[in-house]
C-alpha positions in Angstrom: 31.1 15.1 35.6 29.5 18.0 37.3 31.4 17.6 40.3 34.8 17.8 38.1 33.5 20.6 36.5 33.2 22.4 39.5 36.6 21.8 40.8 37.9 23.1 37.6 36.3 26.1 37.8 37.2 26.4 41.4 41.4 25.7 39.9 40.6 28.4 37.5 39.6 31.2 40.5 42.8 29.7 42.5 44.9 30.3 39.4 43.9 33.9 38.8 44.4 34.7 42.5 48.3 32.7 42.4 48.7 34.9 39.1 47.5 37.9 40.8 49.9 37.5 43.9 53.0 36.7 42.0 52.7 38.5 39.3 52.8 41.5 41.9 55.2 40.0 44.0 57.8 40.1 41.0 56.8 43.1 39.6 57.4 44.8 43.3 60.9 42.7 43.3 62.0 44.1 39.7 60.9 47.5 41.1 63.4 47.2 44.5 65.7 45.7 42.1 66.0 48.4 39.1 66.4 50.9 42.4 68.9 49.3 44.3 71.0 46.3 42.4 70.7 47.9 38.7 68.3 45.3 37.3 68.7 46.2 33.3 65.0 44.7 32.9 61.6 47.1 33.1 59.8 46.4 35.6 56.8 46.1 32.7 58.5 42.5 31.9 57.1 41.2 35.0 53.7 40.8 33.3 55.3 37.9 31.1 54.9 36.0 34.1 51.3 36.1 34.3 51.0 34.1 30.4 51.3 30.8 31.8 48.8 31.2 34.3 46.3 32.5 31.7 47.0 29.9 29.8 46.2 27.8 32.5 43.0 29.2 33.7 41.6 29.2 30.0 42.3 25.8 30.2 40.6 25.1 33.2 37.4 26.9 32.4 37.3 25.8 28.7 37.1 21.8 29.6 34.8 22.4 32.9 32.2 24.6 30.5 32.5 21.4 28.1 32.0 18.4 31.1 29.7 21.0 32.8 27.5 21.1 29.4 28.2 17.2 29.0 27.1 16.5 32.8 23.6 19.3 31.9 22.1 16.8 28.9 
């Protein structure tokens, strides 16, 4: 159980990284985009994407704090 733990605290740092990366990556697209193809979204709107992937890594560290606490007794 430790050993799952771990890897789902190591798929919570991956996540935040991916979130990170593409959150930025679409934010600098809807930037480009609002300049040069008249994009009627904010740019601000790009942040929506990053919900999910919190989601995800509260997932991930919630059930490897409870089988790394499990694994410790």
């Amino acid at each position: 159980m430790k050993k799952l733990a771990y890897v789902l605290f190591a798929a919570a740092i991956l996540l935040s990284d991916l979130m990170c990366a593409h959150v930025a990556y679409v934010y600098r697209s809807m930037l480009c985009g609002i300049e040069h193809m008249g994009y009627s979204a904010p740019a601000n709107t790009a942040f929506l994407f990053a919900i999910p992937y919190l989601l995800g890594i509260a997932a991930c560290a919630t059930v490897g704090i409870i089988l790394y606490r499990k694994a410790k007794k």
